[in-house]
N, C-alpha and C positions, 0 to 999 in steps of 0.2 A: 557186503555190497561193494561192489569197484565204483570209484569216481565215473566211469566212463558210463552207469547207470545214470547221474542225475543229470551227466554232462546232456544228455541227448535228450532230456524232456523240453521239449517244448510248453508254452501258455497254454495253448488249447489241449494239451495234453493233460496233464498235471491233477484233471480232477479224474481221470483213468486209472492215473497210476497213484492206485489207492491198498496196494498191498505187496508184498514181497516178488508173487507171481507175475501181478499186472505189471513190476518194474522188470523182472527177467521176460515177460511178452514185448514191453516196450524197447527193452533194449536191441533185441532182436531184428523187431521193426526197423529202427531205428540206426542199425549199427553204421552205415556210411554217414550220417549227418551229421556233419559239423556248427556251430555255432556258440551263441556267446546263452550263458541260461539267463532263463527267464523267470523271476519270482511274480507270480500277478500279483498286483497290488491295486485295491477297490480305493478311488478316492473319497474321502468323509467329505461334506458339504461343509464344515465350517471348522476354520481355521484356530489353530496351535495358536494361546494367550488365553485372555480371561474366558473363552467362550469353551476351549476346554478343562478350565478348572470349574466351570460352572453346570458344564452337561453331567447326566447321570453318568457312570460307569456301562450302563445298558445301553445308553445311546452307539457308544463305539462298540462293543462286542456283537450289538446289532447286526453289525456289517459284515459278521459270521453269526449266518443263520442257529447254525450248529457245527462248531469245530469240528475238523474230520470226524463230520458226521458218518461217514461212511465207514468209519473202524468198529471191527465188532467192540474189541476194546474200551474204546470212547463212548459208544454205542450202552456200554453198561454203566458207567461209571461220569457220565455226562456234566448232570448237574455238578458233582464234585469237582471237573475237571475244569469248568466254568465258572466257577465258586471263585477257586484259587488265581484264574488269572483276571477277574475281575477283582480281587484284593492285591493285585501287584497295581492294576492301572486306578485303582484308589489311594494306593501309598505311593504314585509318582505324581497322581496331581496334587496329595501335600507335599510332595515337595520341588513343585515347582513355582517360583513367585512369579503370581501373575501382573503386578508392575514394573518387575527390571526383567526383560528381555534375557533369557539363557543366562538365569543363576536360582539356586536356588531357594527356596523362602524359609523364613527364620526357626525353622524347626532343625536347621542344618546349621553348624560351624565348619569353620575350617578346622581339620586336624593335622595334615601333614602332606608334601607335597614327595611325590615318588614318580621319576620317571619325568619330570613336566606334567605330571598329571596334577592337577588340586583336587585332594581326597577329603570332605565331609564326614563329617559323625554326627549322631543324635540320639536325645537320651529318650525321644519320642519313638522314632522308625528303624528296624533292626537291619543288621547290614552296611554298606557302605555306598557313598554316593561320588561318581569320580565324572568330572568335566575336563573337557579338552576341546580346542579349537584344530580344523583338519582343513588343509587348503583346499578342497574339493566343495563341490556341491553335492547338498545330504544324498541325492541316488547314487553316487558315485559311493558316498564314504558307506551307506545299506550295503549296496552290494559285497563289499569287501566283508564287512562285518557277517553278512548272511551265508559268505562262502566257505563251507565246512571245510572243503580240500586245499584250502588254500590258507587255513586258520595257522599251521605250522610256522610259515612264514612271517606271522607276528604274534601269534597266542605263545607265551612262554608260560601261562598257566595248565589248559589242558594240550593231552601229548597225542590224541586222535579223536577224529570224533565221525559218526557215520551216520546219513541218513537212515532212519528204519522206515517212514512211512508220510507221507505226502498229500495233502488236497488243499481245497482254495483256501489262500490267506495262510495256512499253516501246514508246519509239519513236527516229528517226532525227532529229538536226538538223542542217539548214546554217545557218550564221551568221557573219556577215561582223564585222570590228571595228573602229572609229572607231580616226583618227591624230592628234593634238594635238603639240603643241610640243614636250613632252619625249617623245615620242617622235620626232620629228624629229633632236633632238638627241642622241642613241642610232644615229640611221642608219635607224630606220622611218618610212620616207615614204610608205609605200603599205599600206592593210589588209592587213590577213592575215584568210583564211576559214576556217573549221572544218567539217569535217563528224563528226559524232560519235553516239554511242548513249546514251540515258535508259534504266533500267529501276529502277523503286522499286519500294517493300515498303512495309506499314503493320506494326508490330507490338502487341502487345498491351497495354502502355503507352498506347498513341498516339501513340508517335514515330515518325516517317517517317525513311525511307533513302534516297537518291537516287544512282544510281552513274553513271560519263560516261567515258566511253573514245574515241578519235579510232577512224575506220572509215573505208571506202571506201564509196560507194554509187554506183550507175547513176544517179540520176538528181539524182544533185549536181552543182550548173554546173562547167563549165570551166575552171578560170585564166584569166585572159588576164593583162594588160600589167597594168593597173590593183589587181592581185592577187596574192598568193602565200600558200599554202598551208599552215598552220601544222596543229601539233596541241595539243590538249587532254585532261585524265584529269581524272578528281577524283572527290570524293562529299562529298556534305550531309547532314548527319545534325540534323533537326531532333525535339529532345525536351521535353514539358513540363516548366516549373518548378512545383510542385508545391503545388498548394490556391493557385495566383494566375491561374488564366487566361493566362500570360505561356509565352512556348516561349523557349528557347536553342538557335542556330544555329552549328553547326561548318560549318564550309565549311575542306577539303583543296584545293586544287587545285595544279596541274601545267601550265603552256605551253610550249611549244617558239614561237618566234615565227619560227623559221626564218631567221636572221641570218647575218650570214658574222661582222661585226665582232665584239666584246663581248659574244657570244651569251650566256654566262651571267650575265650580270649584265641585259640584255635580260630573258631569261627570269624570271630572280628578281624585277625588278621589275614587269613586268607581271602574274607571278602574285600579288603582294600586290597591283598594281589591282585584279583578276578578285574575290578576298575582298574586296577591300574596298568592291565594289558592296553588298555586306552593309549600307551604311548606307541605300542605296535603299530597299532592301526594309523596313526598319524605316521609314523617310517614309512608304511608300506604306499600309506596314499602318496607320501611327500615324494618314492623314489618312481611312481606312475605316471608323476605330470612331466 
């Protein structure tokens, strides 16, 4: 798929372009149209703090009926695909503390800072938890975060990444991951790919939610030789600092990098990479204003 597919989807579009065809029909349509994309975003009725460490998990996934519902896909494999991102937004609200405002609650220490980012550990929640302060207001710093073709410019974790599949509140990624030296030095010599599910929320505050769960899809590449097949989970919970224009960034995330060697120490350091792209995104916002 070319950038110039999701560049041209429109809002009222978006629940159309629900398959590989309906994006090459839309493109088509659509090929003179210029504009800025548009992710729809449903606002929840009650507000980021105690009221969502208190809601069920159902309460927010409510506000998707049924995640692209319309993939045959999903369509088989539903409940499972719901399963897992409703256990991502269960493992962000422990750990979120619901009486200090964007930090997070005592299941989390600091372990190390990278990048200006503060990276957390916990011997509770698997994965890595990375905060950062972004001068923007949170829809400014979503969109950046949510824009796959523009992820190069501050993702030094993965090396491409491409929409496969699109409807309300959510869509599909495939995304491949760059190999450096200490990754070499670990035993990973060869990317690992992800395919995985987005579906966000705005709520009434104006903090976004972003949740990411590993999946299967039809029409994600292959493996071959040059590749092996990792997963991913997490959620972003980006909320305003208040009367400054400025948002704070929790990013949870979760890798399996699929190792035979020192898997868990693999995986725990690459998910303090995955956070700690968190300082990308604060360049990229800081070099837009």
């Amino acid at each position: 798929l070319s950038a110039d597919v999701i560049d041209c989807v429109d809002a009222d579009d978006v629940v159309e372009a629900i398959n590989i065809s309906a994006f090459k029909r839309l493109n088509q349509k659509n090929s003179g149209k210029k504009g800025k994309k548009n992710y729809p975003q449903k606002t929840l009725s009650y507000e980021i703090g105690p009221d969502f460490v208190a809601n069920e998990e159902a309460s927010i996934l409510d506000a998707l009926p049924n995640p692209l519902s319309f993939s045959s896909s999903f369509l088989l494999n539903q409940g499972r695909e719901i399963e897992k991102l409703s256990s991502q937004l269960k493992l962000l609200k422990e750990s979120v503390d619901s009486d200090i405002p964007n930090w997070p609650s005592t299941k989390w220490s600091t372990d190390r800072i990278l990048n200006g980012v503060r990276i957390f550990a916990s011997s509770h929640i698997p994965g890595a938890l990375g905060i950062i302060a972004v001068p923007t207001p949170p829809s400014v710093a979503f969109d950046c975060l949510m824009d796959v073709h523009k992820q190069a410019e501050w993702n030094d974790f993965f090396k491409s990444s491409v929409i496969l599949e699109i409807a309300q509140y959510s869509d599909i990624i495939y995304t491949t991951s760059r190999v450096n030296l200490s990754d070499m030095a670990l035993g990973v010599i060869t990317p690992r790919s992800f395919c995985f599910t987005r579906c966000w929320h705005r709520f009434k505050d104006g903090s976004y939610l972003i949740l990411m769960a590993s999946c299967d899809h039809p029409y994600a590449p292959k493996d071959a030789g040059l590749s092996t097949r990792g997963k991913l989970s997490g959620a972003i919970l980006i909320r305003p600092i208040e009367k400054s224009g400025r948002s704070m960034i929790l990013y949870l995330s979760s890798i399996d990098m699929n190792t035979v060697a020192l898997r868990r120490r693999v995986n725990r350091l690459n998910s303090q990479k995955l956070v700690a792209t968190l300082a990308g995104v604060r360049a990229s916002l800081s070099c837009s204003i």
